[in-house]
C-alpha positions as MATLAB code, in Angstrom:
seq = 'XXXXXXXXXXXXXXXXXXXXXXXXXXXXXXXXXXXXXXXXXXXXXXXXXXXXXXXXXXXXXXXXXXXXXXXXXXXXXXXXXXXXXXXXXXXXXXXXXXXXXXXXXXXXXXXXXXXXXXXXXXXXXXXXXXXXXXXXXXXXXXXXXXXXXXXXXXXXXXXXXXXXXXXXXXXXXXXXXXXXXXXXXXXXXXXXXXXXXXXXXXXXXXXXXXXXXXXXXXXXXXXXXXXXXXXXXXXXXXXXXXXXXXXXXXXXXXXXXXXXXXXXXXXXXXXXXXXXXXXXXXXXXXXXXXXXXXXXXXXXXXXXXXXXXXXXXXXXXXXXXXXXXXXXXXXXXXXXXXXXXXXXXXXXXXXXXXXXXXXXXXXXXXXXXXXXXXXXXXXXXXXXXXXX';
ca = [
      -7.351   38.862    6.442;
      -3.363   39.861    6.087;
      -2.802   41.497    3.496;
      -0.250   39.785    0.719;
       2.654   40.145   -1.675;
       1.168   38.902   -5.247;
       3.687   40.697   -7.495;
       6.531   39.856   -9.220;
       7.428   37.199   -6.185;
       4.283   35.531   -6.578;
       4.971   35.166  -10.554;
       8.487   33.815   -9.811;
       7.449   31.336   -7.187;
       4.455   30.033  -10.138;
       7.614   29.800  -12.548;
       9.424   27.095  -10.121;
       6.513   24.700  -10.326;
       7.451   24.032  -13.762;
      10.198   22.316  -13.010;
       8.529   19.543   -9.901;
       9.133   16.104  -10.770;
       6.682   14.588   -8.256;
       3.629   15.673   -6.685;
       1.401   15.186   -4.213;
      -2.640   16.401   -5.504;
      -4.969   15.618   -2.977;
      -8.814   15.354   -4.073;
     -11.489   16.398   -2.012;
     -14.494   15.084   -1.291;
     -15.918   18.431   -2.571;
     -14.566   17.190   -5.813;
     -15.381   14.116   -6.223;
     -18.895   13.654   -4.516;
     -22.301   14.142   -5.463;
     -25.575   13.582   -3.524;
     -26.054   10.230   -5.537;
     -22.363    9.290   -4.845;
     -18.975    9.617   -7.333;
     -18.594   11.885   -9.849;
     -17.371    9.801  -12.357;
     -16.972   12.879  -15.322;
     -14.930   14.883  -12.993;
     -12.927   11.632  -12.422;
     -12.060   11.042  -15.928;
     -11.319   14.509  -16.286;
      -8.668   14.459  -13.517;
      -7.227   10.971  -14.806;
      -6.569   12.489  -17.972;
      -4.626   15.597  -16.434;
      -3.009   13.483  -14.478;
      -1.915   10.894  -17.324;
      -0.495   13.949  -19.736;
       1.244   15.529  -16.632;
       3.139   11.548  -15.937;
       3.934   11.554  -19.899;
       5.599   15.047  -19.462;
       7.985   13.246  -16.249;
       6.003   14.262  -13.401;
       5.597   11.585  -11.011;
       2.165   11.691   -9.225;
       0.688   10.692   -5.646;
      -2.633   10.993   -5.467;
      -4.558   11.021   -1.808;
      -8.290   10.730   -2.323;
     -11.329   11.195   -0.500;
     -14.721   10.151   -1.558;
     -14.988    6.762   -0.187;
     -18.066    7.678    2.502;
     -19.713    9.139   -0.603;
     -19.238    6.567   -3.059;
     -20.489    4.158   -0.074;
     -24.009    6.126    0.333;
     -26.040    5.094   -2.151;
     -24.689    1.073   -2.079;
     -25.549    1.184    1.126;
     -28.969    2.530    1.184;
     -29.901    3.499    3.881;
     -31.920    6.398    2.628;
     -29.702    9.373    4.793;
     -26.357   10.365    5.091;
     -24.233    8.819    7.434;
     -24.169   10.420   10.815;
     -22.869    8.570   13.364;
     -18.884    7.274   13.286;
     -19.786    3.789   12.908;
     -21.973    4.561   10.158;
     -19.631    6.322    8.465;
     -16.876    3.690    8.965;
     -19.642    1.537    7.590;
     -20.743    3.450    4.851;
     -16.307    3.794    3.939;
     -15.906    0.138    3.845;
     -18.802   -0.249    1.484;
     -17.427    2.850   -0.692;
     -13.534    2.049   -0.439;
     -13.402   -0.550   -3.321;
     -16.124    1.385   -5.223;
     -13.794    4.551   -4.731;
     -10.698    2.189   -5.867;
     -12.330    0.689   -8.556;
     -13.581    4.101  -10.410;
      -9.934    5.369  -10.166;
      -9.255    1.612  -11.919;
     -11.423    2.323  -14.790;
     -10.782    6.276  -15.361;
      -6.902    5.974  -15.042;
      -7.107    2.622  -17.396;
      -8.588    3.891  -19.879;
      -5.529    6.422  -20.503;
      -3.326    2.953  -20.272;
      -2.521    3.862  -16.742;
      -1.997    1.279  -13.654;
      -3.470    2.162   -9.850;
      -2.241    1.297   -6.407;
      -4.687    1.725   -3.006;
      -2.675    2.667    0.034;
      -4.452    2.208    3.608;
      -3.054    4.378    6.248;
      -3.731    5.479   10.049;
      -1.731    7.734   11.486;
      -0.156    4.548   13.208;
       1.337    3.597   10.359;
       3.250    6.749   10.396;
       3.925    7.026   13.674;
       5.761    3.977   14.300;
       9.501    5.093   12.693;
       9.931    1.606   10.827;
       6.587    1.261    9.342;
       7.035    5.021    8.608;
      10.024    3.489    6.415;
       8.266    0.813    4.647;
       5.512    2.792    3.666;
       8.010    5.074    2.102;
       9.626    2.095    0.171;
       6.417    0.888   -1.049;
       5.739    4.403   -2.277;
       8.865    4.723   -4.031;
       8.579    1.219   -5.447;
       5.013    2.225   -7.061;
       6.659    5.403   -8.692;
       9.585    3.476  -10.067;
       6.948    1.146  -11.560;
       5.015    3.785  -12.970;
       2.517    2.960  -11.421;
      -0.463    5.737   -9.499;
      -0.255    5.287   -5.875;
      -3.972    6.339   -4.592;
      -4.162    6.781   -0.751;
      -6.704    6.802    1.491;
      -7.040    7.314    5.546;
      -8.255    3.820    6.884;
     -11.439    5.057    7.770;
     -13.059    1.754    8.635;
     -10.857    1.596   11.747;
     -10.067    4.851   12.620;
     -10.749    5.914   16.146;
      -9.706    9.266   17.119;
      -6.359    8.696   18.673;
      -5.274    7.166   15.439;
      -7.029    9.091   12.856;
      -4.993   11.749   10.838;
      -8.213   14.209   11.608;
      -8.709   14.582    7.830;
      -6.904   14.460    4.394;
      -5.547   17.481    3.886;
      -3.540   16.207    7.121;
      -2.608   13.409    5.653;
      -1.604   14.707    2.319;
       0.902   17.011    3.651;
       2.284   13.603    5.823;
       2.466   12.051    2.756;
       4.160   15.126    0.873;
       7.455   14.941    3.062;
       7.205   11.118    3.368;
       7.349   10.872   -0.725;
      10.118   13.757   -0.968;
       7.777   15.709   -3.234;
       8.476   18.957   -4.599;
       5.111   20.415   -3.992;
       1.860   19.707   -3.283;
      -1.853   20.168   -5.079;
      -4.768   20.739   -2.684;
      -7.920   20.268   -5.069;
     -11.192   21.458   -3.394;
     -14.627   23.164   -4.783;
     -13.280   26.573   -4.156;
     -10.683   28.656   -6.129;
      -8.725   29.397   -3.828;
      -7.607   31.232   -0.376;
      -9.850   34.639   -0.632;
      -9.353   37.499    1.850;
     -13.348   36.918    3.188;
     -15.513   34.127    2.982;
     -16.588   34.208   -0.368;
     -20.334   31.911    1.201;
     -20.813   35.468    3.002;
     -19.170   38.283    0.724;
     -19.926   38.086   -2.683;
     -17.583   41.145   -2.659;
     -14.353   39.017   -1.282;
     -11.342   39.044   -3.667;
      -9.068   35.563   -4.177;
      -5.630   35.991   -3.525;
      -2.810   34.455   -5.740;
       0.150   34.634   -3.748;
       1.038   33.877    0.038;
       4.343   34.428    1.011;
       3.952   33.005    4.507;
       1.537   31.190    6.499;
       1.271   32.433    9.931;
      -0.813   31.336   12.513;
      -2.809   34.604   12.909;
      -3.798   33.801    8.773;
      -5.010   30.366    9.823;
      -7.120   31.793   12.655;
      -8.969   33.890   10.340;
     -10.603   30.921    7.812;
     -13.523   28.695    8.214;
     -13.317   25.447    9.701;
     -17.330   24.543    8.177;
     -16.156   21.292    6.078;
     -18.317   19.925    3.118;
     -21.077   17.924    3.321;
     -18.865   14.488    2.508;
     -15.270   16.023    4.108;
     -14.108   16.992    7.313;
     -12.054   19.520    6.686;
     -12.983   23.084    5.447;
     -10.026   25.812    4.915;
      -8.382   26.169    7.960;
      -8.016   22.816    8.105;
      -6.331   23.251    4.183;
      -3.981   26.234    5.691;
      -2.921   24.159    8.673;
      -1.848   21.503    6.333;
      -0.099   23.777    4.000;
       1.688   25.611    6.682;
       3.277   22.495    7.323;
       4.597   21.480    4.013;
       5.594   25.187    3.832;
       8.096   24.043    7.066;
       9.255   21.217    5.085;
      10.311   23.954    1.980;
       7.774   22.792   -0.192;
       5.131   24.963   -1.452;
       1.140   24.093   -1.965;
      -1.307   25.355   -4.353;
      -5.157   25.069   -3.148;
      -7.348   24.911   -6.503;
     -10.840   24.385   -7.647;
     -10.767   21.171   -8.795;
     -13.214   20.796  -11.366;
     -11.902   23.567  -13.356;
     -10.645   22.169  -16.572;
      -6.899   21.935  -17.015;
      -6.039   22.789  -13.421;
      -3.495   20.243  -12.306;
      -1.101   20.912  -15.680;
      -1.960   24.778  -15.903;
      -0.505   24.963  -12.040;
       2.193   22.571  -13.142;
       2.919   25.168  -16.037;
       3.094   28.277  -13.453;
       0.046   29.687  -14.591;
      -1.856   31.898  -11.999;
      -4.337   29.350  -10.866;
      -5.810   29.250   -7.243;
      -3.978   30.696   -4.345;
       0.079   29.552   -3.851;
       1.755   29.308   -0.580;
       5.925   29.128   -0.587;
       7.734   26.961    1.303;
       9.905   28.343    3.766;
      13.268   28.751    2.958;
      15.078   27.347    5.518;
      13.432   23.748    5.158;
      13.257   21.217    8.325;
      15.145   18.030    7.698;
      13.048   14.620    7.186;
      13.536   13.648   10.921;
      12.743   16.750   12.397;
       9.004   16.931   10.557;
       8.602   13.652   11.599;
       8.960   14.208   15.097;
       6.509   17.401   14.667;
       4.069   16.180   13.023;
       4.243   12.377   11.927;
       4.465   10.862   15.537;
       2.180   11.635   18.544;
       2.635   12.969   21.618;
       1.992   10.946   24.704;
       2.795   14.099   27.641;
       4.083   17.369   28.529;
       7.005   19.260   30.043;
       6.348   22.010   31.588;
       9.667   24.245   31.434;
      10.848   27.479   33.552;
      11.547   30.658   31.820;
      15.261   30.034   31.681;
      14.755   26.791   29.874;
      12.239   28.427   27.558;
      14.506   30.882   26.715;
      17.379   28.597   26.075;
      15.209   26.415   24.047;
      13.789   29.341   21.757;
      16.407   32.140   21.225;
      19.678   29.741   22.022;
      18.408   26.553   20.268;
      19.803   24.604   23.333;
      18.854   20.962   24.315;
      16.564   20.661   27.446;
      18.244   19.973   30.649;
      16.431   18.934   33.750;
      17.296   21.556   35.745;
      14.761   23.534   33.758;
      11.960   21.648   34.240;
       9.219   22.255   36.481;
       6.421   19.766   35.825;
       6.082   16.259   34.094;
       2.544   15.166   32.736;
       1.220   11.472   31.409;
       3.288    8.632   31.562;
       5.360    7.488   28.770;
       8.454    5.547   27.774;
      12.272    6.652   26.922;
      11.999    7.974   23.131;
       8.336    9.175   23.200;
       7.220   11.907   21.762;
       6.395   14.891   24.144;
       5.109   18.743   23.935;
       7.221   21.215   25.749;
       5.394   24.011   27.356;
       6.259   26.856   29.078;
       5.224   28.741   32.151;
       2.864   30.501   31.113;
       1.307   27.532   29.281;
       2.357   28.395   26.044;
       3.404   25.791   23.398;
       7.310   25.608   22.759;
       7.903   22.344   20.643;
       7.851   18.629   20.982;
      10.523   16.245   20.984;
      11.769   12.818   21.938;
      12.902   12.047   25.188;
      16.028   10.322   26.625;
      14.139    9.184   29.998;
      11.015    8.284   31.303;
       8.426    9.712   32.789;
       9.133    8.495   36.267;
      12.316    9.271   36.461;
      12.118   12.706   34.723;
       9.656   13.252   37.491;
      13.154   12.423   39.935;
      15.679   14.528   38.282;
      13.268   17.445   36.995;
      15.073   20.441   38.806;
      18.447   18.921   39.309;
      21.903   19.372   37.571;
      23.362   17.293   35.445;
      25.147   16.057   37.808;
      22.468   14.930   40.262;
      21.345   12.434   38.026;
      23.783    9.630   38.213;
      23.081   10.017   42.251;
      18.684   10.637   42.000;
      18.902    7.516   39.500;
      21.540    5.380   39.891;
      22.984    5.693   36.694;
      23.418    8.595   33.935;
      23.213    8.199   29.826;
      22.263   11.600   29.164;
      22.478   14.604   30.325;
      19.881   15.490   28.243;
      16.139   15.076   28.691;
      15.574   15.800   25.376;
      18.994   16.793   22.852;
      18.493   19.418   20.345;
      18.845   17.425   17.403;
      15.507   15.016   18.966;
      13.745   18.742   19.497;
      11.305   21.040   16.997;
      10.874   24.046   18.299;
       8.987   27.093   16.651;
       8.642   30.371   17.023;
       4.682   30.756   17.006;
       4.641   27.612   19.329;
       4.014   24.284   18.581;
       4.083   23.758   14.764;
];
């Protein structure tokens, strides 16, 4: 594992949590699930955190797993779910059990809940994108606990977020929140796995998440989740894009959600970046999905990377799927290596007749000319390690 600042920079980066005013805490399954199904103590534990933290003015979104488990033992069917259908199953049987528990915990500290459905569908279309952000914002101004949840009884795996650490950090920039709580079983990011070295240290503070410190964790998820660490890095790299920082926490550890809130040095912190992507920009990288590939010349890939230039035709070399003016596509370079995504300004079939040209060879190879970009700059996300 890199090795990491957790001085003085880590203890001023705690000190800004105390001033948040709405946060995302996402609750694993590790959390919340037993072999017999919810753990409703740990529940009313984190209801009461969260209550005290909303009387202090922090606004709270809470995305929750633990719907497959809280479906197990109503549906008896004496094993686990294996299968996707039987998990689907097994979440529609556990999803208003799930909803219901977070009714009873939050009301008895006098506090009102609010389920959320999503697919990644929902986000990916910009307008319902939109309207799920109103409805958010409406909850909050009610005071009211918005609990979401992936759709799991119709996911399929072109609309599925992959897990909920994914779609916590979606729902992090979608809510404008100023940071985000990953609560899992663990205490944090250590520099080994702690399952294989009892000597492996946790680490408090990491300045930056690189893609070399992702490559290093587990991917094993939990026995209910299906996500393990990497998966929690990944999504906390990408809030870190959006400026916002995460803290990954054990969360049955008592007082954990207000003693992070209060900068105290609990579980392992991640910064946000400082020079934050705008709202649009993260949801073109990450929110909407891509439906085919460029495949750019090393003049193009340089432009795109060191000049921060829009991509012109003339650099392109190859066009892959089929897809529509404004989809969202991944631009790769020659070498295969991921360069960003953005939206584009033609079609498939036609980039396919200008790809090559100048900009002024399109008007005659198409007939007609509103762009003479493929994809503009301000439509494009392009990183530095690749593909964000």
């Amino acid at each position: 594992m890199e090795a990491f600042d957790t001085t003085q920079k880590g203890e001023d980066h705690r000190q800004m949590l105390r001033h948040v005013r709405r946060v995302v805490i996402k609750i694993g399954s590790a959390v919340l699930a037993t072999d017999t199904g919810l753990d409703t103590r740990i529940m009313q534990q984190l209801a009461d955190q969260i209550s005290r933290v909303k009387q202090a003015g922090v606004e709270c979104i809470i995305v929750s797993s633990g719907a497959i488990a809280a479906g197990i033992p109503k549906a008896a069917q004496g094993h686990p779910p294996r299968s996707i259908p039987e998990k689907q199953a097994a979440a529609a049987v556990g999803q208003p059990a799930l909803i219901h528990a977070w009714e009873d915990v939050f009301g008895v500290k006098g506090e009102r809940v609010a389920q959320i459905l999503l697919t990644r569908d929902d986000l990916a279309n910009r307008a319902r994108y939109l309207n799920a952000r109103n409805t958010l914002f409406t909850l909050l101004h009610w005071s009211i606990v918005p609990i979401i949840n992936e759709n799991d009884t119709v996911m399929v795996e072109e609309i599925k977020f992959g897990d909920n650490d994914n779609l916590a950090c979606m729902m992090t920039n979608l809510s404008e929140s100023q940071a985000f709580i990953n609560l899992t079983h663990i205490d944090g990011l250590y520099d080994s796995d702690p399952r294989k070295n009892p000597d492996s240290c946790l680490i408090s503070f990491v300045p930056r998440i690189s893609k070399r410190t992702i490559g290093m964790t587990s991917n094993e998820p939990g026995a209910f989740g299906r996500g393990g660490m990497r998966s929690k890095l990944t999504a906390a790299r990408k809030v870190a894009m959006a400026g916002i920082p995460t803290v990954i926490a054990n969360g049955k550890k008592p007082e954990v959600i207000p003693d992070i809130l209060n900068g105290l040095p609990v579980g392992t912190l991640f910064a946000g970046e400082p020079n934050r992507m705008g709202s649009r920009k993260y949801w073109i990288a990450f929110t909407s999905k891509s439906e085919g590939r460029l495949v750019v010349d090393d003049g193009a890939c340089w432009a795109l990377t060191h000049r921060r230039k829009s991509l012109l035709p003339s650099g392109i070399r190859e066009v892959e799927g089929q897809f529509k003016v404004g989809a969202k596509v991944r631009v790769v370079g020659p070498e295969n290596q991921e360069i960003g995504v953005g939206l584009v300004n033609y079609p498939s079939e036609e980039i396919e007749k200008i790809k090559g040209c100048k900009t002024c060879d399109i008007q005659n190879r198409l007939g007609y000319k509103f762009y003479d970009e493929v994809i503009h700059r301000d439509n494009l996300v392009v990183d530095a390690e690749g593909h964000p």
